[in-house]
N, C-alpha and C positions, 0 to 999 in steps of 0.2 A: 636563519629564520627566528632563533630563539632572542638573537640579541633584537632584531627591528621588533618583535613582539613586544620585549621588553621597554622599550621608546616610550609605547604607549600604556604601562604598567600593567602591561598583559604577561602570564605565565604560561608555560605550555607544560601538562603534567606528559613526562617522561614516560609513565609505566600505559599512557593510555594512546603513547605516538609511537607512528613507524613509518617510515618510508618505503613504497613500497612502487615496482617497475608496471603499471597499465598495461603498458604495450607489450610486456611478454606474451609468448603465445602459452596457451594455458596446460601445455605438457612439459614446460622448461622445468628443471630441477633448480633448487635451491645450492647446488654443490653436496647436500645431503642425503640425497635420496628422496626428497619431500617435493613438491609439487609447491610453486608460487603462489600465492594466490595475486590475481590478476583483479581484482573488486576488493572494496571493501564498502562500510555501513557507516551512513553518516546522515543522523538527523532521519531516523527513520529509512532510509532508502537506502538500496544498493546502489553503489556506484560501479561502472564497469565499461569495457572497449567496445561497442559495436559497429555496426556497418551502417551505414544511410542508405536510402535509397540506391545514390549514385555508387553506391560499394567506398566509398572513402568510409575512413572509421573514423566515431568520435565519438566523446562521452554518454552515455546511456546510464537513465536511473530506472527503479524499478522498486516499488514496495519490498523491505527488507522482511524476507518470511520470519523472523523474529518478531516484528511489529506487526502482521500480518495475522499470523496464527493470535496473538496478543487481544487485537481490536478485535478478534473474531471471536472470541472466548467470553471477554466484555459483554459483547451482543448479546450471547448465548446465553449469560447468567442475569443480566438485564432482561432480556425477552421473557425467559421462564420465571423470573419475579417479579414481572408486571401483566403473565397474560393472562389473571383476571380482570384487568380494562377493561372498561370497553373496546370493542373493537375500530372505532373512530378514530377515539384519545389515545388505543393505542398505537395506532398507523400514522398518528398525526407525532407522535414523540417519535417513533422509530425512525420517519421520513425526514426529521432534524439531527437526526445522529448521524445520519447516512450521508444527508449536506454536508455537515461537516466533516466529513471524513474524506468525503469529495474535493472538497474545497481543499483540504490538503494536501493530498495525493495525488488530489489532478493536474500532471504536470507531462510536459512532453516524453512523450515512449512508454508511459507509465498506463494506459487505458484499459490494457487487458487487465492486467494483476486487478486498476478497480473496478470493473466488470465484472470481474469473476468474486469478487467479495461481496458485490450487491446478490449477485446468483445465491450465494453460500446463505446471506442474510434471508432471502426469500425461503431456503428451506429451510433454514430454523424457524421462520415466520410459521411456518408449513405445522412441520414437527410440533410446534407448542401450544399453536389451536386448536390442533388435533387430540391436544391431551389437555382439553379443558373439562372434557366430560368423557362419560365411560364410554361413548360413541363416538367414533371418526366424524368430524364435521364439516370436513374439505376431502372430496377426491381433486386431482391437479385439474380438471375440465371446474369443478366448484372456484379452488383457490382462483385460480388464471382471472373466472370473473368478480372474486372478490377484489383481485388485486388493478381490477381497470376498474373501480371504482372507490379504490386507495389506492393509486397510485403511487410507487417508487421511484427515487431521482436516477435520470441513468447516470453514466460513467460520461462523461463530460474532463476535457483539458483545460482547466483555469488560468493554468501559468505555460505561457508559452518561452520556454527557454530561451531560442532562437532570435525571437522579439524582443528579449530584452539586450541582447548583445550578449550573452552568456553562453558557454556550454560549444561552443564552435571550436575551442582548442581543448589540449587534454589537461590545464589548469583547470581546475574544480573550487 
């Protein structure tokens, strides 16, 4: 690998590769006493073995909870230093962070993980409106109908793995 890398005066840094078995089942020992790990994190995403439908296994990605908790944090410190906005301008900024976050995440088998981060964005939504004054200004019956009048993107699959001839074998 190193040397066809090399052809195209590509490096591969040493301390940051490893080779590593997918198809082990995830209780095989390392010869050490250590557990394999059967995934790893690449470009944001966990890579890993699953089942399809039809129970045949093959590549599965998944938001890497490292980038996960990450962009969630972002939000969080964004949201509560912006939520003196308006409440418009600022459902109208939030609902483009959230696009794009979609737009890269949303990839085949990844749906929950970004559904469940629109969920998490909503109560920080929640949480930070509520502390714009000494008075609660949302119960969840209040939010629920501010928020169908700002509406949130849902969790949407943009890149279809499948479709593009990708992701059928355990090549990555």
């Amino acid at each position: 690998m190193i040397e066809r890398l090399a052809k195209f005066n590509l490096e591969v840094a040493e301390e940051k590769t490893k080779i590593i078995c997918l198809d082990k089942d995830k209780n095989e020992d390392d010869g050490n006493g250590r557990n394999q790990s059967n995934s790893f994190d690449f470009l944001g995403f966990t890579h890993y073995i699953g089942k399809d439908k039809n129970g045949a296994k093959r590549a599965k990605r998944k938001t890497s909870k490292k980038k996960y908790r990450a962009s969630l944090l972002r939000c969080k410190e964004w949201i509560r230093n912006n939520r003196h906005m308006p409440s418009k301008e600022l459902m109208k900024k939030i609902k483009v962070k959230l696009q794009g976050y979609i737009r890269y995440y949303g990839i085949t088998d990844n749906r929950r993980a970004v559904s469940n981060f629109i969920d998490e964005v909503k109560r920080l939504i929640y949480k930070w409106l509520n502390r714009r004054s000494q008075h609660k200004s949302f119960d969840w019956n209040k939010f629920n109908l501010f928020l169908k009048k700002y509406p949130l993107p849902r969790a949407k699959t943009y890149v279809r793995i499948f479709e593009l001839g990708a992701g059928s074998s355990y090549i990555l």
